[in-house]
SETIKE-999714 format. One record per atom (N, C-alpha, C): residue number from 0; residue in one letter; atom name; x, y, z. Coordinates in Angstrom, 2 decimals. Atoms other than C-alpha are relative to their C-alpha. Layout:
<atoms>
{num NUM; residuo a; atomo CA; px X; py Y; pz Z};
...
</atoms>
This chain:
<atoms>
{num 0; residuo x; atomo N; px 0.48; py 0.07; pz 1.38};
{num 0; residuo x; atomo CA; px -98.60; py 147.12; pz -83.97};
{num 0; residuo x; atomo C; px 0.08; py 1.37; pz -0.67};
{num 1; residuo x; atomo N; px -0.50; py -1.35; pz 0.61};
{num 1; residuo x; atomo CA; px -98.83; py 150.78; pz -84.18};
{num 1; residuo x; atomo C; px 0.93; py 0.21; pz -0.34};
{num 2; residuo x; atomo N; px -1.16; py -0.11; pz -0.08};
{num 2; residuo x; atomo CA; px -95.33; py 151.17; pz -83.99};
{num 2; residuo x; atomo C; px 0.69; py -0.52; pz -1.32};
{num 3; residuo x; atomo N; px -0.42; py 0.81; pz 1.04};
{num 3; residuo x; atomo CA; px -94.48; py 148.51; pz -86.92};
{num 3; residuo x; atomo C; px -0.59; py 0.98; pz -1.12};
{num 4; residuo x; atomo N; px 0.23; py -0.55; pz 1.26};
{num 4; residuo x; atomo CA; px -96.59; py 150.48; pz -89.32};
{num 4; residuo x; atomo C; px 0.96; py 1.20; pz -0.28};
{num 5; residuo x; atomo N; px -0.90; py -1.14; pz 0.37};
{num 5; residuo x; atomo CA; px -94.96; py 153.58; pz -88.55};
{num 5; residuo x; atomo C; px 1.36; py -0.11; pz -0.95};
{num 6; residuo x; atomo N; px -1.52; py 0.36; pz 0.27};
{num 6; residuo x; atomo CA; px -91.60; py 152.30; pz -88.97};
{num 6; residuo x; atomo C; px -0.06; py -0.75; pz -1.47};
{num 7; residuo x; atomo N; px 0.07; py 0.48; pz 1.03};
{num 7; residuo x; atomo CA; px -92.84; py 150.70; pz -91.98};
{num 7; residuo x; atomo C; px -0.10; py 0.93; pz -1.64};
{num 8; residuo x; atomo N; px 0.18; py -1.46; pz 0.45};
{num 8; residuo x; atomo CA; px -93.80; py 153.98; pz -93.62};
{num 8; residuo x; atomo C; px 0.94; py 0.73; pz -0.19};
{num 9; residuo x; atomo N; px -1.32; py -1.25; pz -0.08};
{num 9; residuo x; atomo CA; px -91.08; py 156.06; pz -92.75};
{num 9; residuo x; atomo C; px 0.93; py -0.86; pz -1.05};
{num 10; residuo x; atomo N; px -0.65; py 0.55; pz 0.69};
{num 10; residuo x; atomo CA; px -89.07; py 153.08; pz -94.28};
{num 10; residuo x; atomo C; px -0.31; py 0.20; pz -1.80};
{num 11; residuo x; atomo N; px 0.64; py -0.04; pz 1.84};
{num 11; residuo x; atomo CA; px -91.33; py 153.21; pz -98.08};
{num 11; residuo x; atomo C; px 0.42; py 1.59; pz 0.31};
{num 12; residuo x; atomo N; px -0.22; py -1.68; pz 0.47};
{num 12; residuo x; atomo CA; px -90.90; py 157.36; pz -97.80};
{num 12; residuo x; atomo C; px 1.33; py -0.13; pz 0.16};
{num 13; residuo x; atomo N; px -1.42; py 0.01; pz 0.24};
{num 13; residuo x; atomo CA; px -87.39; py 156.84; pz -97.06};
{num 13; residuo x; atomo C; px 0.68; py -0.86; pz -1.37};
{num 14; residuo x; atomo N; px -0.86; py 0.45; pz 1.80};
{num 14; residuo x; atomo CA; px -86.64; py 154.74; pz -100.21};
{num 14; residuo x; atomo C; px -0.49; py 0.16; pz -0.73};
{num 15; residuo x; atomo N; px 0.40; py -0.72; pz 1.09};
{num 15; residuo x; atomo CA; px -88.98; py 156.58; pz -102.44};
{num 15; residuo x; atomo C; px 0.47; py 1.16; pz -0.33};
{num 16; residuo x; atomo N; px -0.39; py -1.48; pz 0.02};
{num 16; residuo x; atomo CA; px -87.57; py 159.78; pz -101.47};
{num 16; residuo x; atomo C; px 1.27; py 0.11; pz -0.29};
{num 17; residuo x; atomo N; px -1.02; py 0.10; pz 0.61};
{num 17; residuo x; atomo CA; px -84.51; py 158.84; pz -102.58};
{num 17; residuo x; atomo C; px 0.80; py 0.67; pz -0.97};
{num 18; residuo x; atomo N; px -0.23; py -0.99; pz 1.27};
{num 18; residuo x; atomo CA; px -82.99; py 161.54; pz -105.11};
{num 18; residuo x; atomo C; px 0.74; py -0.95; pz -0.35};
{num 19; residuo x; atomo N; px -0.77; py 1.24; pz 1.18};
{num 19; residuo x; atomo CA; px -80.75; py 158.59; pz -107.14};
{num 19; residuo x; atomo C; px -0.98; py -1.05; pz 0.10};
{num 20; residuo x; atomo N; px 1.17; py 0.50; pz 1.06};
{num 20; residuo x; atomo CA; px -83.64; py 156.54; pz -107.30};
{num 20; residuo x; atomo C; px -1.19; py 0.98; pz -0.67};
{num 21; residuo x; atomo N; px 0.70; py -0.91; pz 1.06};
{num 21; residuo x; atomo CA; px -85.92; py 159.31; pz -108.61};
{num 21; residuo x; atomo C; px 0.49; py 0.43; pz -1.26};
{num 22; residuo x; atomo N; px -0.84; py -0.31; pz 1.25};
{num 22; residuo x; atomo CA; px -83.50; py 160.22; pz -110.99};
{num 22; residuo x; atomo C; px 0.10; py -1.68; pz -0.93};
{num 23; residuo x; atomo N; px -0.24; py 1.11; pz 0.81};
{num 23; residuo x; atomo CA; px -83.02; py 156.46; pz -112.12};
{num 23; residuo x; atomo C; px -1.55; py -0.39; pz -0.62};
{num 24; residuo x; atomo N; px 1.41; py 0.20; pz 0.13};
{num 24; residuo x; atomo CA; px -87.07; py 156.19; pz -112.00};
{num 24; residuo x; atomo C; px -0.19; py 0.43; pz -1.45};
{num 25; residuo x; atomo N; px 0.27; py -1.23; pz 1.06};
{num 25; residuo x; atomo CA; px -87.20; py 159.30; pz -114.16};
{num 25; residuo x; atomo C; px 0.76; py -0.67; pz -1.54};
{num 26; residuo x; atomo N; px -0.39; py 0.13; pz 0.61};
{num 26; residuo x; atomo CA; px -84.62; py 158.16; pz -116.48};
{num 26; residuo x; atomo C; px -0.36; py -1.84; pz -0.80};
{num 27; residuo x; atomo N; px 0.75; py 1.23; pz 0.32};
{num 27; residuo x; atomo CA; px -86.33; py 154.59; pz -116.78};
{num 27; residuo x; atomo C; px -1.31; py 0.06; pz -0.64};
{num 28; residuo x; atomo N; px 0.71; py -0.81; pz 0.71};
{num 28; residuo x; atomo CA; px -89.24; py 156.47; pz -117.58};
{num 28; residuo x; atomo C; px -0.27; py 0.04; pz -1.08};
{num 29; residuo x; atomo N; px -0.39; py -0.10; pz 1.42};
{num 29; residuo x; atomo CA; px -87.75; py 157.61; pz -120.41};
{num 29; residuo x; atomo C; px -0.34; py -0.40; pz -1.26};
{num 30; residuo x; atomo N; px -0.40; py 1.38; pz 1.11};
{num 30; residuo x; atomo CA; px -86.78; py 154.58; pz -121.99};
{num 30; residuo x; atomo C; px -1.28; py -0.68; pz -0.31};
{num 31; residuo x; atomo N; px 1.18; py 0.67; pz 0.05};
{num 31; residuo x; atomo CA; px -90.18; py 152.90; pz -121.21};
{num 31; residuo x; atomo C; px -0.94; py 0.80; pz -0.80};
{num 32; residuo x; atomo N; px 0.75; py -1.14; pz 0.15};
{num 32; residuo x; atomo CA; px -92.46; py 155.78; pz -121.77};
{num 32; residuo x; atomo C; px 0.38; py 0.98; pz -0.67};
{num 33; residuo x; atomo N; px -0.07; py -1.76; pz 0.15};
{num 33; residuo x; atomo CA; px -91.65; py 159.07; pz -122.16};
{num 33; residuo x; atomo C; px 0.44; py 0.34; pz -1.88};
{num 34; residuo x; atomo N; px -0.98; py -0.06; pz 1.70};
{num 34; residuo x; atomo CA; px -90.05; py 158.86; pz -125.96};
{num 34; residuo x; atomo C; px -1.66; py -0.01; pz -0.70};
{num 35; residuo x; atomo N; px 1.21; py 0.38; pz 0.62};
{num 35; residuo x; atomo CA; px -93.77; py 157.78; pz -126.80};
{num 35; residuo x; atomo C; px -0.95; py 1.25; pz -0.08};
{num 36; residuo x; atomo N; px 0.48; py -1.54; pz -0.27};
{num 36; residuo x; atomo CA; px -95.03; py 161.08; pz -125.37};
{num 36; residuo x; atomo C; px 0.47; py 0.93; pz -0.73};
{num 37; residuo x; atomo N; px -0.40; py -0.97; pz 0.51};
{num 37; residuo x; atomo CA; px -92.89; py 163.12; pz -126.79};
{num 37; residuo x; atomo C; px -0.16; py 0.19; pz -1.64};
{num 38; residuo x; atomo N; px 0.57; py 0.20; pz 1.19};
{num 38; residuo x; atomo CA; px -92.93; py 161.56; pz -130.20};
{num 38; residuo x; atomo C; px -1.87; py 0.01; pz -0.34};
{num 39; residuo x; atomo N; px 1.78; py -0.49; pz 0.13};
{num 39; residuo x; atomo CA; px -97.15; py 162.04; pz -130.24};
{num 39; residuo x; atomo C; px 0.74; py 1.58; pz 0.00};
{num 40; residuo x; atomo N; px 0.54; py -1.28; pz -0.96};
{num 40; residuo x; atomo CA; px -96.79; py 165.23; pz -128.51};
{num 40; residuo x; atomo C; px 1.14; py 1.01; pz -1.52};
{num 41; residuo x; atomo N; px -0.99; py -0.59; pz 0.91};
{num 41; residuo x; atomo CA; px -93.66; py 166.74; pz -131.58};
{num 41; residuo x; atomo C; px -1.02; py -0.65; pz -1.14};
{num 42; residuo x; atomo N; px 0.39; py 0.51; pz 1.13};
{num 42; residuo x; atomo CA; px -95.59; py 164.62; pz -134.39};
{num 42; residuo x; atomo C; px -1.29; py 0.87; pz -0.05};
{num 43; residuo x; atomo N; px 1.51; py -0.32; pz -0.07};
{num 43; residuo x; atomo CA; px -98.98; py 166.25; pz -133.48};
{num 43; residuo x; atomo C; px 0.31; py 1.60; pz -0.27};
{num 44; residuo x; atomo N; px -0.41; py -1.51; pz 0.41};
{num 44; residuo x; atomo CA; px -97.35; py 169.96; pz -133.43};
{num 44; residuo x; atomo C; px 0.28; py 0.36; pz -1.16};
{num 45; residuo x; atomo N; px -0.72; py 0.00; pz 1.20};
{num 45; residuo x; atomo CA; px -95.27; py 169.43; pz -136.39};
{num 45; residuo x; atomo C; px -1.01; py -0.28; pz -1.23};
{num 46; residuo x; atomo N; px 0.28; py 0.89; pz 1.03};
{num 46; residuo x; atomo CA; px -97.76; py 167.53; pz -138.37};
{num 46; residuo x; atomo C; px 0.22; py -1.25; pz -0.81};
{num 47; residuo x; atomo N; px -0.51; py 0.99; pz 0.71};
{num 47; residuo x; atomo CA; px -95.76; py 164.72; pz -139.16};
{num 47; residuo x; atomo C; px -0.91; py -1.67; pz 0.60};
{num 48; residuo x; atomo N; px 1.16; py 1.12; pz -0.45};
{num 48; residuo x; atomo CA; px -98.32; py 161.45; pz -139.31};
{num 48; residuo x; atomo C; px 0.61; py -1.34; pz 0.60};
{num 49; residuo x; atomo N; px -0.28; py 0.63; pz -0.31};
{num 49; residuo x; atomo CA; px -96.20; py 159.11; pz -138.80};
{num 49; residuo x; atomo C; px 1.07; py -0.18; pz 1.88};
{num 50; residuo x; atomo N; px -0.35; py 0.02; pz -1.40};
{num 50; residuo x; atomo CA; px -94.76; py 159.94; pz -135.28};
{num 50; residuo x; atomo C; px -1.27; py -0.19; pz 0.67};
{num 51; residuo x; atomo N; px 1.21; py -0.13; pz -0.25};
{num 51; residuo x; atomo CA; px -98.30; py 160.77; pz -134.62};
{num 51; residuo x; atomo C; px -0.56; py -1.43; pz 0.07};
{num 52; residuo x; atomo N; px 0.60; py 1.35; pz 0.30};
{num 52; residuo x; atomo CA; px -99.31; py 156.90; pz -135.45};
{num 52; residuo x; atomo C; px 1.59; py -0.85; pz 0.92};
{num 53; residuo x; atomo N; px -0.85; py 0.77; pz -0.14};
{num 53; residuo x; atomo CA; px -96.19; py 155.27; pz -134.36};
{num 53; residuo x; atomo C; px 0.08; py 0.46; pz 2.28};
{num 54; residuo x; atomo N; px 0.70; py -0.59; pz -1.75};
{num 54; residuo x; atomo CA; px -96.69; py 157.31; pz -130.66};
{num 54; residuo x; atomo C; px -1.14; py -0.21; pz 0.96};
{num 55; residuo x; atomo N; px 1.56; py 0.55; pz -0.51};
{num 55; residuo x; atomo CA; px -100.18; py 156.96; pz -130.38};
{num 55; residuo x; atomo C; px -0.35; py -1.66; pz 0.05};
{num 56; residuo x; atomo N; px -0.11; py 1.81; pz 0.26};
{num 56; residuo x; atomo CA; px -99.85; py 153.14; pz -131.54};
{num 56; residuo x; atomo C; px 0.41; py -0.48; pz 1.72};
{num 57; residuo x; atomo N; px -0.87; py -0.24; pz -1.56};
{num 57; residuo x; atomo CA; px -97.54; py 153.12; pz -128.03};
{num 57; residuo x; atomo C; px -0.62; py 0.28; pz 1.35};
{num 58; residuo x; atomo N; px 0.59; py -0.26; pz -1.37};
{num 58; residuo x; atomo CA; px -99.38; py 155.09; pz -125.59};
{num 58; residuo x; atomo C; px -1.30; py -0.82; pz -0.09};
{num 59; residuo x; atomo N; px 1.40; py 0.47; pz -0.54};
{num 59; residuo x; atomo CA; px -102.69; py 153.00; pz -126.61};
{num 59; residuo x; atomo C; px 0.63; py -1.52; pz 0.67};
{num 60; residuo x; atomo N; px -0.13; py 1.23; pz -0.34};
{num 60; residuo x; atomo CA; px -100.82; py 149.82; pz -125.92};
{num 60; residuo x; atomo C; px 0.71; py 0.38; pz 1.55};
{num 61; residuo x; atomo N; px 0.07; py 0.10; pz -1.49};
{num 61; residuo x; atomo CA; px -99.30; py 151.12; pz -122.35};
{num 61; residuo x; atomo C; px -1.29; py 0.25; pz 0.53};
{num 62; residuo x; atomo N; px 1.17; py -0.78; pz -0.91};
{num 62; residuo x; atomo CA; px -102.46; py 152.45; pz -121.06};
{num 62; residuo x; atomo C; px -1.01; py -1.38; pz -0.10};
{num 63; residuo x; atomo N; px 0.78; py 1.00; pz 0.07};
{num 63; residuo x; atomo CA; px -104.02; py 148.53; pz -121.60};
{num 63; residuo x; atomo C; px 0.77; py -1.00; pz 1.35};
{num 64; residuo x; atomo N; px -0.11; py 0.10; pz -1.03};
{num 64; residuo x; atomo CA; px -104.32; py 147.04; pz -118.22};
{num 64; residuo x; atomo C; px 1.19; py -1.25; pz -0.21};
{num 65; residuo x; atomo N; px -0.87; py 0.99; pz 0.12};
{num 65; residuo x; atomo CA; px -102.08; py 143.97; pz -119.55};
{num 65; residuo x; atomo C; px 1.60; py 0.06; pz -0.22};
{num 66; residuo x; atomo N; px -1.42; py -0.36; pz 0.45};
{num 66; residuo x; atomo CA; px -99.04; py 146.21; pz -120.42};
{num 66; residuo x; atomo C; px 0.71; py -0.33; pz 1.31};
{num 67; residuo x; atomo N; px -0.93; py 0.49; pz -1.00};
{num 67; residuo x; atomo CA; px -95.78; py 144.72; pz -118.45};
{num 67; residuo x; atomo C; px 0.81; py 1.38; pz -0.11};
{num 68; residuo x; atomo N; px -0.19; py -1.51; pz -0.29};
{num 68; residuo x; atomo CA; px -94.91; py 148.46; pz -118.66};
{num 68; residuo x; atomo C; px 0.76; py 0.59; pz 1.35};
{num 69; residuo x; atomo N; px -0.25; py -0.53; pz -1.39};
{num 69; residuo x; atomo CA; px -94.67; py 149.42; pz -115.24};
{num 69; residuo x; atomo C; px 1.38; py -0.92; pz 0.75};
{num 70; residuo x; atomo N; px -1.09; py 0.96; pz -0.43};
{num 70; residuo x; atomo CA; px -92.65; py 146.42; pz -114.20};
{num 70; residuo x; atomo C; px 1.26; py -0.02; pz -0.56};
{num 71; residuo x; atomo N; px -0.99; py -0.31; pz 0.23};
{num 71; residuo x; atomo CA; px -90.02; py 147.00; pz -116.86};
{num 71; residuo x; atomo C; px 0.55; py 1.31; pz 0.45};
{num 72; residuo x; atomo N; px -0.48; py -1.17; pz -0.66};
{num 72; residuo x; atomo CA; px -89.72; py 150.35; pz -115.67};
{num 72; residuo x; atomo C; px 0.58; py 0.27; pz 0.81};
{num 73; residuo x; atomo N; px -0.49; py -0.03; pz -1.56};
{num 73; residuo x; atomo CA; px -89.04; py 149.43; pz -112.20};
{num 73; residuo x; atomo C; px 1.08; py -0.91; pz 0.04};
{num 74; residuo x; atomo N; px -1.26; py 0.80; pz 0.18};
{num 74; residuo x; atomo CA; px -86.62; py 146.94; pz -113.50};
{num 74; residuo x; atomo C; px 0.91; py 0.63; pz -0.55};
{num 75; residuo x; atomo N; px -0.82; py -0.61; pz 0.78};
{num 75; residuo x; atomo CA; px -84.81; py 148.96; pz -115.41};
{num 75; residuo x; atomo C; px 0.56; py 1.42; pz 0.98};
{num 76; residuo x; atomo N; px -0.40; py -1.11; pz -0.90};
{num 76; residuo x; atomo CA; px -84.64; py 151.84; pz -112.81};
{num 76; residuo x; atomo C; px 0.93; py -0.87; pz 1.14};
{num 77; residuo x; atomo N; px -1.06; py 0.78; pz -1.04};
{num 77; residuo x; atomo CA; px -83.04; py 149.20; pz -110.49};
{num 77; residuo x; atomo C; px 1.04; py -0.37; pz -0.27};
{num 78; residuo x; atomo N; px -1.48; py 0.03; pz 0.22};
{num 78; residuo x; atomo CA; px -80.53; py 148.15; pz -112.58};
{num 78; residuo x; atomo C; px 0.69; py 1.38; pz -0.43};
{num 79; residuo x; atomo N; px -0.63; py -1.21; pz 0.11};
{num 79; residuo x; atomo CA; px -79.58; py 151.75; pz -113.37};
{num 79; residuo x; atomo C; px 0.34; py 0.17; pz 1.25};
{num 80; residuo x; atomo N; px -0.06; py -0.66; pz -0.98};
{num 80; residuo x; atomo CA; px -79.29; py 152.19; pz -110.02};
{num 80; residuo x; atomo C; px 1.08; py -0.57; pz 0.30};
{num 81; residuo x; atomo N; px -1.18; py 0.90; pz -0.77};
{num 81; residuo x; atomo CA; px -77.20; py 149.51; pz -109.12};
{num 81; residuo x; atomo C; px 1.17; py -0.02; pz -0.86};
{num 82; residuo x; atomo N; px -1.63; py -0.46; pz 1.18};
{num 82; residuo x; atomo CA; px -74.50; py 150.66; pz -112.19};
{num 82; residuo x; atomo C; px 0.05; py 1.32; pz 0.16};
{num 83; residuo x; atomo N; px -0.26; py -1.79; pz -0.16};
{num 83; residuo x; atomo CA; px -74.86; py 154.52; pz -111.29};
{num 83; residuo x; atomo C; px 0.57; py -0.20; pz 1.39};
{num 84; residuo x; atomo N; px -1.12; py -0.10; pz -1.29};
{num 84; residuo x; atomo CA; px -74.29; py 154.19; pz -107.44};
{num 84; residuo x; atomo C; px -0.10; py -1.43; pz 0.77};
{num 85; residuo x; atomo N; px -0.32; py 1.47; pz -0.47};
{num 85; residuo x; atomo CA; px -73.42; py 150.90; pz -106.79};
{num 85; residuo x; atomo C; px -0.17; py 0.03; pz 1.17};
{num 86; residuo x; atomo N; px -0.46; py -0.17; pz -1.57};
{num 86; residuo x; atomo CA; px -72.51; py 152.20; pz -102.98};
{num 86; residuo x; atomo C; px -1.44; py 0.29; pz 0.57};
{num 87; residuo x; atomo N; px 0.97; py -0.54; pz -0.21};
{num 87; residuo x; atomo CA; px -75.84; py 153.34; pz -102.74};
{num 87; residuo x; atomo C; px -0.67; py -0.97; pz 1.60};
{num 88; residuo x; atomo N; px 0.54; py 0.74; pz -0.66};
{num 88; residuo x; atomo CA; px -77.01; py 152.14; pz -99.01};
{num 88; residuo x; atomo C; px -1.01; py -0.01; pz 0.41};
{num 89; residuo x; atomo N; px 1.43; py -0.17; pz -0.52};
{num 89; residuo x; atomo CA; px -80.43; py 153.67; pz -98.48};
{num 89; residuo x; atomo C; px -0.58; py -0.87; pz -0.68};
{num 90; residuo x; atomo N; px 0.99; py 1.05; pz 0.40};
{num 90; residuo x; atomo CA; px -82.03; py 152.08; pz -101.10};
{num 90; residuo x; atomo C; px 0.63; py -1.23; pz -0.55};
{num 91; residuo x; atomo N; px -0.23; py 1.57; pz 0.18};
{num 91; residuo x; atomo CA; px -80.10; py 148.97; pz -102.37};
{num 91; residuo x; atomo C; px -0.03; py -0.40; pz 1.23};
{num 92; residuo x; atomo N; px -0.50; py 0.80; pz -1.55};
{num 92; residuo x; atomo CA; px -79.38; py 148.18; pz -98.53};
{num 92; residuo x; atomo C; px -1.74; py -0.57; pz 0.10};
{num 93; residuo x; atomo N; px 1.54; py 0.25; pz -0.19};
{num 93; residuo x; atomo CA; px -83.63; py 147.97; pz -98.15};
{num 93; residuo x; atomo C; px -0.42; py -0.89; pz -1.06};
{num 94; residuo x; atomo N; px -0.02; py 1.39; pz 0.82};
{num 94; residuo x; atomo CA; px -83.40; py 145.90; pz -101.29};
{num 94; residuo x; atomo C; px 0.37; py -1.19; pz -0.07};
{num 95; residuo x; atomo N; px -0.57; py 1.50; pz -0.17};
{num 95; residuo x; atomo CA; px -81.04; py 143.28; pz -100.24};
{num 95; residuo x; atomo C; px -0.77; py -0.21; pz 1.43};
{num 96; residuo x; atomo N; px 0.83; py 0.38; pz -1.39};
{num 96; residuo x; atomo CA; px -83.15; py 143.48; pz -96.66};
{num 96; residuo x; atomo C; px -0.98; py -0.85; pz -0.71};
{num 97; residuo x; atomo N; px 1.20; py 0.69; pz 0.51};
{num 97; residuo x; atomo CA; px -86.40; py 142.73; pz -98.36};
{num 97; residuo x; atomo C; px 0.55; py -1.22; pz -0.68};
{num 98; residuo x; atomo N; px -0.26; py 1.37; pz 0.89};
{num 98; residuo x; atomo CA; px -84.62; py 140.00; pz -100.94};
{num 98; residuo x; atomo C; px 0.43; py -1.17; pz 1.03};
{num 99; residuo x; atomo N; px -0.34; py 1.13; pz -0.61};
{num 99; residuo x; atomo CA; px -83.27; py 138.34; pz -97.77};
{num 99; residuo x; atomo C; px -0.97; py -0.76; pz 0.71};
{num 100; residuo x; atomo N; px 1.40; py 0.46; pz -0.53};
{num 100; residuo x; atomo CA; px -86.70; py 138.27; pz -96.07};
{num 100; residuo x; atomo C; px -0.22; py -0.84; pz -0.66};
{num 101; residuo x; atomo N; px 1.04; py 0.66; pz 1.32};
{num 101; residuo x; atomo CA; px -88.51; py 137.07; pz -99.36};
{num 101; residuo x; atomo C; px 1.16; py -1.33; pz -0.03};
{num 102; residuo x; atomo N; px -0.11; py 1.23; pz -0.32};
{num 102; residuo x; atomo CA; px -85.89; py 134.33; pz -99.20};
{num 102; residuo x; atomo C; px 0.10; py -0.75; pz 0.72};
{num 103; residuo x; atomo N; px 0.08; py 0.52; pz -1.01};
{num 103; residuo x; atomo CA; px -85.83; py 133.46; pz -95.92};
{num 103; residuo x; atomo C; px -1.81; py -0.73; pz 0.28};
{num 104; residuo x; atomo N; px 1.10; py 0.36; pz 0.36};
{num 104; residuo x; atomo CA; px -89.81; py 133.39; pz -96.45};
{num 104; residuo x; atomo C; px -0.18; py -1.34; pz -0.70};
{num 105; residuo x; atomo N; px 0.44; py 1.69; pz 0.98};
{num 105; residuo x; atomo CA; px -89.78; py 130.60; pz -99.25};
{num 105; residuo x; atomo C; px 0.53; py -1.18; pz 0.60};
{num 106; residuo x; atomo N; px -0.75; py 1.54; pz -0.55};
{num 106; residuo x; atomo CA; px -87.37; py 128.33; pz -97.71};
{num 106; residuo x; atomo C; px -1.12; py -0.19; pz 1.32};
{num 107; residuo x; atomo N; px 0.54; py 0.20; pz -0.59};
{num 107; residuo x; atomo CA; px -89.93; py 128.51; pz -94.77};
{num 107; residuo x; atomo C; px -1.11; py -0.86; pz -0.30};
{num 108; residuo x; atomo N; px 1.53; py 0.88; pz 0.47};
{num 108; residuo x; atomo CA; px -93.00; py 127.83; pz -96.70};
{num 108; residuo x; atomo C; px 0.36; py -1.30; pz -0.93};
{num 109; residuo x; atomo N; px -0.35; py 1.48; pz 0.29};
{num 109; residuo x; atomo CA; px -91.00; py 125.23; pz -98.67};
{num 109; residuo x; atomo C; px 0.08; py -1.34; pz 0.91};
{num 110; residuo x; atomo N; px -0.02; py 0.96; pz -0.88};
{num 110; residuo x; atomo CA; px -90.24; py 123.47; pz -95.84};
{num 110; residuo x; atomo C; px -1.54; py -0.60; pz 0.96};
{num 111; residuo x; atomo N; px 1.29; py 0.44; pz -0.73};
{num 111; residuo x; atomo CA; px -93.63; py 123.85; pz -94.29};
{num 111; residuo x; atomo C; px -1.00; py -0.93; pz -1.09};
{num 112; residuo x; atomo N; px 0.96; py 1.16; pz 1.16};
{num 112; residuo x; atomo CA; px -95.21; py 122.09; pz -97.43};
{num 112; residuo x; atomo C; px 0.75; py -1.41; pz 0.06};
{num 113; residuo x; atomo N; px -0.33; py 1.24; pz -0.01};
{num 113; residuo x; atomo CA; px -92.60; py 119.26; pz -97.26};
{num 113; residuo x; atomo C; px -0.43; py -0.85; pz 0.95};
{num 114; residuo x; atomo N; px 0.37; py 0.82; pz -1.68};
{num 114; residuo x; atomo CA; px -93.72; py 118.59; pz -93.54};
{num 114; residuo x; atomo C; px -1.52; py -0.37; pz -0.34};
{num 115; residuo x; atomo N; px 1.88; py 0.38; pz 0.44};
{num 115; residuo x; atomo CA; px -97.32; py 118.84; pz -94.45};
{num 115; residuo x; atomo C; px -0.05; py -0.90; pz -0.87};
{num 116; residuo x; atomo N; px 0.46; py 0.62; pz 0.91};
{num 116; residuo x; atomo CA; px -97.43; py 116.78; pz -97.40};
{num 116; residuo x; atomo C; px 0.86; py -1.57; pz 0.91};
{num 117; residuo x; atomo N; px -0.39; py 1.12; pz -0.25};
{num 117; residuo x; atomo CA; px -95.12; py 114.00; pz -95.56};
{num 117; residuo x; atomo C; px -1.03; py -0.44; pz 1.34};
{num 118; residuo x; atomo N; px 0.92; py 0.22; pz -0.88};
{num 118; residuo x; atomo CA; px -97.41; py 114.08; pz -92.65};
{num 118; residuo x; atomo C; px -1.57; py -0.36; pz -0.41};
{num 119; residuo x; atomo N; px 1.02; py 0.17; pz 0.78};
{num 119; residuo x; atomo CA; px -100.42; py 113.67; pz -95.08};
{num 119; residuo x; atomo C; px 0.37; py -1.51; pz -0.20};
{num 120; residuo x; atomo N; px 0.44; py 1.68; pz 0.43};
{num 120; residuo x; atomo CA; px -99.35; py 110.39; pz -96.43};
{num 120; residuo x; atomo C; px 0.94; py -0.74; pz 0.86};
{num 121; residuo x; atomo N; px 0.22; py 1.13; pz -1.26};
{num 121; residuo x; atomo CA; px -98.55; py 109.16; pz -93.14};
{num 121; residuo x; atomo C; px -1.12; py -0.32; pz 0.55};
{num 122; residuo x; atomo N; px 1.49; py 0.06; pz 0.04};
{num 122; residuo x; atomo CA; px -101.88; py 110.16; pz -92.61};
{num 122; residuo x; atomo C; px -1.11; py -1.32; pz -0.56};
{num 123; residuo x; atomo N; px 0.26; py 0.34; pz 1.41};
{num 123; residuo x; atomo CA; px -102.97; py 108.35; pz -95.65};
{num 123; residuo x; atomo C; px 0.16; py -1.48; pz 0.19};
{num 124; residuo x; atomo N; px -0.75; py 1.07; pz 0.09};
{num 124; residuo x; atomo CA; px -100.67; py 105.17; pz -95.09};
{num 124; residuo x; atomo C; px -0.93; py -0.85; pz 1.32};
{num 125; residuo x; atomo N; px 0.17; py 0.24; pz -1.12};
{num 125; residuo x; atomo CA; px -101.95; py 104.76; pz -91.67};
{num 125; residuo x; atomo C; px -1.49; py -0.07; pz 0.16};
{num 126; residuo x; atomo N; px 1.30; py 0.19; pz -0.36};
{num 126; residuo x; atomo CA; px -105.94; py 104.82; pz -92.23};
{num 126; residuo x; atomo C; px -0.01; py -1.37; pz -1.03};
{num 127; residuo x; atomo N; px -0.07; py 1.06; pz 0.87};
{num 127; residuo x; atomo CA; px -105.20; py 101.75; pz -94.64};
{num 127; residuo x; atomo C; px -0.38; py -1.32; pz 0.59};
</atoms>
């Protein structure tokens, strides 16, 4: 058990530590975020009210626990990733691992609900 975590660990620091996904992170960032910052942060120096309102408008609506924010971010850093280095095998390779799990997973629990539910109304049929 010990052993699994480790290896599980080393695996998340190995595809966070990624310099082409940090860079795609960063640059996802950007797009999501960071423009919002900067526009406050230049509107508020400058004086100009309307960056100031149009920025601040922005950062109050990411910082509300309902913003899908984070998730476009991480979507958007993935497909950058996968059009910058396509070849990339540290971390897409750990992406198509996990996506094959996660579907090897459903077809499991699909199947385990079809068995269960047909075994139910044999169940069912049979106390009649």
């Amino acid at each position: 058990m010990n052993e699994k975590i480790k290896n599980l660990l080393q695996k998340i620091i190995r595809f966070f530590a990624n310099p082409r996904l940090l860079l795609c992170l960063a640059v996802a960032w950007m797009i999501t975020n960071g423009w919002s910052y900067v526009l406050f942060a230049l509107g508020t120096w400058r004086g100009i009210p309307w960056m100031v309102s149009v920025g601040g408008a922005y950062l109050a609506f990411l910082w509300l626990p309902v913003s899908p924010e984070k998730l476009a971010t991480v979507a958007i850093a993935m497909a950058l990733l996968r059009w910058l280095f396509p070849n990339d095998r540290q971390t897409l390779g750990v992406l198509r691992e996990m996506g094959e799990k996660l579907k090897e997973n459903i077809k499991k629990k699909k199947t385990e609900g079809k068995t269960a539910s047909s075994e139910q109304k044999e169940n069912t049929s049979g106390e009649e």
